[in-house]
C-alpha positions as CSV (number, residue, x, y, z in Angstrom):
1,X,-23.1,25.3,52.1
2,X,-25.7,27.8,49.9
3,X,-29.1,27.5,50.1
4,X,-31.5,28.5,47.5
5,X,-33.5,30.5,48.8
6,X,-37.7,30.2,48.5
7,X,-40.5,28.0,49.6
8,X,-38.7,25.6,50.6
9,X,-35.2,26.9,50.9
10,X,-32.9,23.8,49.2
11,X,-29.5,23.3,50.3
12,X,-27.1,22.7,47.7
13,X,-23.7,21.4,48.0
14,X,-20.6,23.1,46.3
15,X,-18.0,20.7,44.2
16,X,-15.0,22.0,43.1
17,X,-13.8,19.3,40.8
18,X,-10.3,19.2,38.5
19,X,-12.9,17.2,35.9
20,X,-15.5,19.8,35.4
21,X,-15.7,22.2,32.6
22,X,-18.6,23.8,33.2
23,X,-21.2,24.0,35.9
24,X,-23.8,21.2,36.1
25,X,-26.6,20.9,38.9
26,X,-27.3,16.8,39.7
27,X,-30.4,15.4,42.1
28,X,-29.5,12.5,43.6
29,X,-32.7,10.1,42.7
30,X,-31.6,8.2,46.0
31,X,-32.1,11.4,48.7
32,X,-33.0,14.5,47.0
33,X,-29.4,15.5,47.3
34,X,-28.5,18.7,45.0
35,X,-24.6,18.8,44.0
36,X,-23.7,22.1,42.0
37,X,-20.1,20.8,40.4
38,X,-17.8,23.8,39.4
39,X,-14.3,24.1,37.5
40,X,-11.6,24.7,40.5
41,X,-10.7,28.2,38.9
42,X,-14.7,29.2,39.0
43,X,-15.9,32.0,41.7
44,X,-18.4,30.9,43.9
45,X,-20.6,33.9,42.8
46,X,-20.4,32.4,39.2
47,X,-21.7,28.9,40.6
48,X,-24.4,30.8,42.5
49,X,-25.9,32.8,40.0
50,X,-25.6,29.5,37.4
51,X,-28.1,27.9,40.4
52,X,-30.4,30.8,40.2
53,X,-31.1,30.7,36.7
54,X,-32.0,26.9,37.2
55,X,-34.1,27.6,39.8
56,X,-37.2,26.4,37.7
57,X,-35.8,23.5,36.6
58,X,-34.4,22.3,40.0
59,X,-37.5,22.6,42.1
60,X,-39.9,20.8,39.2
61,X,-37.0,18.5,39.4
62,X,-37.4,17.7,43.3
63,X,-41.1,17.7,43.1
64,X,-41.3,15.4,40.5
65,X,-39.4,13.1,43.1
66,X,-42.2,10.5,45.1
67,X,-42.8,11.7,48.4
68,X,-40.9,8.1,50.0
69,X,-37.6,9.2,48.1
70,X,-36.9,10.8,52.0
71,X,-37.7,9.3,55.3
72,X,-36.6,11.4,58.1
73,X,-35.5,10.9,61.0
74,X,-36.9,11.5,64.5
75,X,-38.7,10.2,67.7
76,X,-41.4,7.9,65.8
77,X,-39.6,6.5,63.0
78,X,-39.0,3.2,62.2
79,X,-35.1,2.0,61.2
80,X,-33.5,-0.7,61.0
81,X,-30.3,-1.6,62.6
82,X,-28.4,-4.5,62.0
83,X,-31.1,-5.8,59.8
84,X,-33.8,-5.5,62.6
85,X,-36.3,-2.7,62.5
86,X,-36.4,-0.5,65.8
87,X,-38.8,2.0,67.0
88,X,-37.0,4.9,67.8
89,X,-38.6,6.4,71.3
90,X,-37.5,9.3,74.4
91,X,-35.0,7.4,76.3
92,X,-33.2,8.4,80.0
93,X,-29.7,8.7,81.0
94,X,-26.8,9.8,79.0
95,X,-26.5,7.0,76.0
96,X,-28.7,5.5,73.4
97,X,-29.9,1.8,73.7
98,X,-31.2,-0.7,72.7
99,X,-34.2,-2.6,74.4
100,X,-36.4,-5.2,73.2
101,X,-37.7,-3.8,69.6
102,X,-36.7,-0.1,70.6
103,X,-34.2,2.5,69.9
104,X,-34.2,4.6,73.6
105,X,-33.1,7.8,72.5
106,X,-32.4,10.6,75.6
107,X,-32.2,14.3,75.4
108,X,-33.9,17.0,73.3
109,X,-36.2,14.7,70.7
110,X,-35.3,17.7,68.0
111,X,-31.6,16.4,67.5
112,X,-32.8,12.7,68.5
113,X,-32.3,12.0,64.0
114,X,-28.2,13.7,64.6
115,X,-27.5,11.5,67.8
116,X,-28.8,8.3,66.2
117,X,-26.7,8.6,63.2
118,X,-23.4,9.4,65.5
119,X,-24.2,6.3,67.3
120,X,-24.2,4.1,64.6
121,X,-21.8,5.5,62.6
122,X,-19.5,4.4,65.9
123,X,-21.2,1.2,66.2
124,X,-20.6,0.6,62.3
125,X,-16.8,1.5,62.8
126,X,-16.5,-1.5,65.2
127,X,-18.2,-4.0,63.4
128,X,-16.9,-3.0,60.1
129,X,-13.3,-3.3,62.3
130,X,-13.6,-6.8,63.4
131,X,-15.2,-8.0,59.8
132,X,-12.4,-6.6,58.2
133,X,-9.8,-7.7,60.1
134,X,-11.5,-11.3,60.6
135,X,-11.2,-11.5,56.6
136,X,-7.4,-10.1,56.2
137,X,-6.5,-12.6,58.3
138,X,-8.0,-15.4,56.4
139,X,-6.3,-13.4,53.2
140,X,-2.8,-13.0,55.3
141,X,-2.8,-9.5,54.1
142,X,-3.4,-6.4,56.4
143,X,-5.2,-3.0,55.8
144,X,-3.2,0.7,56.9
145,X,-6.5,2.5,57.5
146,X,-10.2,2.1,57.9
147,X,-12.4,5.2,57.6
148,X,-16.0,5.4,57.1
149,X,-17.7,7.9,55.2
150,X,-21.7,8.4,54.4
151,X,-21.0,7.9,50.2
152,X,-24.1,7.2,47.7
153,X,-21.8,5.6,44.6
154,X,-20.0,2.7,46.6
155,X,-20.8,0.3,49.7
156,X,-16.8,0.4,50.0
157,X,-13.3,0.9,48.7
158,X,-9.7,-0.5,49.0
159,X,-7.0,1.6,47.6
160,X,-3.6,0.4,46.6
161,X,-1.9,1.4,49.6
162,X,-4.4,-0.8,51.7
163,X,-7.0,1.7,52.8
164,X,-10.2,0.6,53.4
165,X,-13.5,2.6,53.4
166,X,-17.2,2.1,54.0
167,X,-20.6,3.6,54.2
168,X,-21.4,3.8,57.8
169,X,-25.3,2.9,56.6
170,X,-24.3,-0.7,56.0
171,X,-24.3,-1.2,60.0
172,X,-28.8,-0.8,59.1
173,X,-28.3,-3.7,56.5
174,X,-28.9,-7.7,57.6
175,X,-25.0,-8.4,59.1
176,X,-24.5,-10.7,56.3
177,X,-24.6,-7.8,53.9
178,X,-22.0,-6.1,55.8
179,X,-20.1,-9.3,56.0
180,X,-19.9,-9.2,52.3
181,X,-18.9,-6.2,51.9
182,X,-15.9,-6.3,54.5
183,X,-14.8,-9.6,53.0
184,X,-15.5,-8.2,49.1
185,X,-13.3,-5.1,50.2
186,X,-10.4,-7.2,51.6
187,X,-10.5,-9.3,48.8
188,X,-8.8,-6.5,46.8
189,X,-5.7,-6.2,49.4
190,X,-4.9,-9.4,47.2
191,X,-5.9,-9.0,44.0
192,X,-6.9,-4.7,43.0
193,X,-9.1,-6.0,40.5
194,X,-12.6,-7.6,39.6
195,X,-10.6,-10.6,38.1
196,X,-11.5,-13.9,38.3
197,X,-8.9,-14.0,40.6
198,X,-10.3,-11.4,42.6
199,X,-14.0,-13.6,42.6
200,X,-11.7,-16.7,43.2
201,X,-10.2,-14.8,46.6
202,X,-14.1,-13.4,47.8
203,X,-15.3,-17.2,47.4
204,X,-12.5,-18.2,49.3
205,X,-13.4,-15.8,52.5
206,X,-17.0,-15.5,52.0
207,X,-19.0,-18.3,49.7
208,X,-22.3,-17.8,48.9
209,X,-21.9,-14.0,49.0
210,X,-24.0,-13.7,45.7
211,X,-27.0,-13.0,48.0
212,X,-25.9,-10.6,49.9
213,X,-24.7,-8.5,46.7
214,X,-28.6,-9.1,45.6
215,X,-29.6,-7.7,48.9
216,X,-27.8,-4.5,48.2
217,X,-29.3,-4.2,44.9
218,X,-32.9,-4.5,46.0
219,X,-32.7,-2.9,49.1
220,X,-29.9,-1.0,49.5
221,X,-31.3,2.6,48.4
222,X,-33.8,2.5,50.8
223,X,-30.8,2.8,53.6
224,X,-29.9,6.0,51.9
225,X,-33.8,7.6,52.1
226,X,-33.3,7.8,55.7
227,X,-32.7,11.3,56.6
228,X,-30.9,11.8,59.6
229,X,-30.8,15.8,60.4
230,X,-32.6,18.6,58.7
């Protein structure tokens, strides 16, 4: 990954896309993320020196952005998991728990933001499992795969081949969020559309769920503000 180098050096990340026809430089408004996206045929040193002459506007870019677009990470910090807000603080022994309204977090506090996002990421996997394979069997369809990924433009996908992906940050949303989203994903394994059909299957397997897609659109940015490592 380059980094622009300065006061303060700004990591950018490369993408190579069959799409592009030119280099363009995009800041995500969510997390301050910078994505340089190149032609597939482009040289990298093409791509870098395209990112130097936008140097000026990049960095008036990023500090234009308010100072709560990131919230990192570390002993201190507040975040929520499963829809309950935890304190995260230095913990003992070998594994992260939880107790009472803390996140005990053991081991060097300087990586304590990378080991909390492994953790849930795992702990997102299982309940993102069991919801999804709670609603394909009220569907009586079945997924191939389940991966989770940390992505900024979707909550979740199904592809046509059955598999399913999520955002591990929907294990820091209320449960019934991530409910929805397992049961809005599965939906598709019947009908690959946003049909009414499709809406007929997701009020089969989850009524009500217009409230949880409402939660997401109020609040679910401020799950991707949390940053997790430097």
């Amino acid at each position: 990954m380059p980094v622009l180098s300065g006061t303060p050096p700004v990591e950018v990340h490369l993408k190579r896309s069959a799409r592009a026809r030119r280099f363009s430089l995009r800041v995500s408004r969510l997390d301050g993320k910078v994505t340089l996206s190149m032609p597939l045929r482009a040289r990298e040193g093409e791509a870098l020196a395209f990112l130097k002459g936008h140097e000026g506007w990049l960095r008036e870019t990023l500090q234009a952005m308010p100072a709560s677009a990131l919230r990192p990470v570390g002993i201190g910090a507040l975040i929520p998991v499963e829809g309950r807000e935890l304190l995260l603080s230095p913990g003992t022994g070998r594994g992260i728990r939880v107790e009472d309204d803390r996140l005990l977090v053991p081991g060097d506090p300087a990586t304590a933001g990378v080991r909390v996002a492994a953790w849930l990421k795992v702990l997102a996997r299982d309940r993102l499992a069991r919801a999804s394979t709670r609603y394909a069997g009220l569907v009586g369809r079945s997924y191939s795969t389940l991966a989770i990924r940390d992505t900024r433009s979707r909550w979740g996908s199904c592809s046509p081949d059955g598999r399913l992906m999520y955002s591990w940050r929907l294990i820091m949303a209320p449960p019934p969020v991530l409910d929805y989203v397992a049961a809005h994903e599965v939906a598709h394994l019947v009908e690959l559309n946003h049909s009414p059909a499709y809406w007929a299957v997701v009020n089969k397997i989850y009524p009500g769920w217009q409230a949880q897609r409402n939660w997401l659109h109020a609040q679910g940015q401020t799950l991707h503000r949390l940053r997790f490592q430097d």
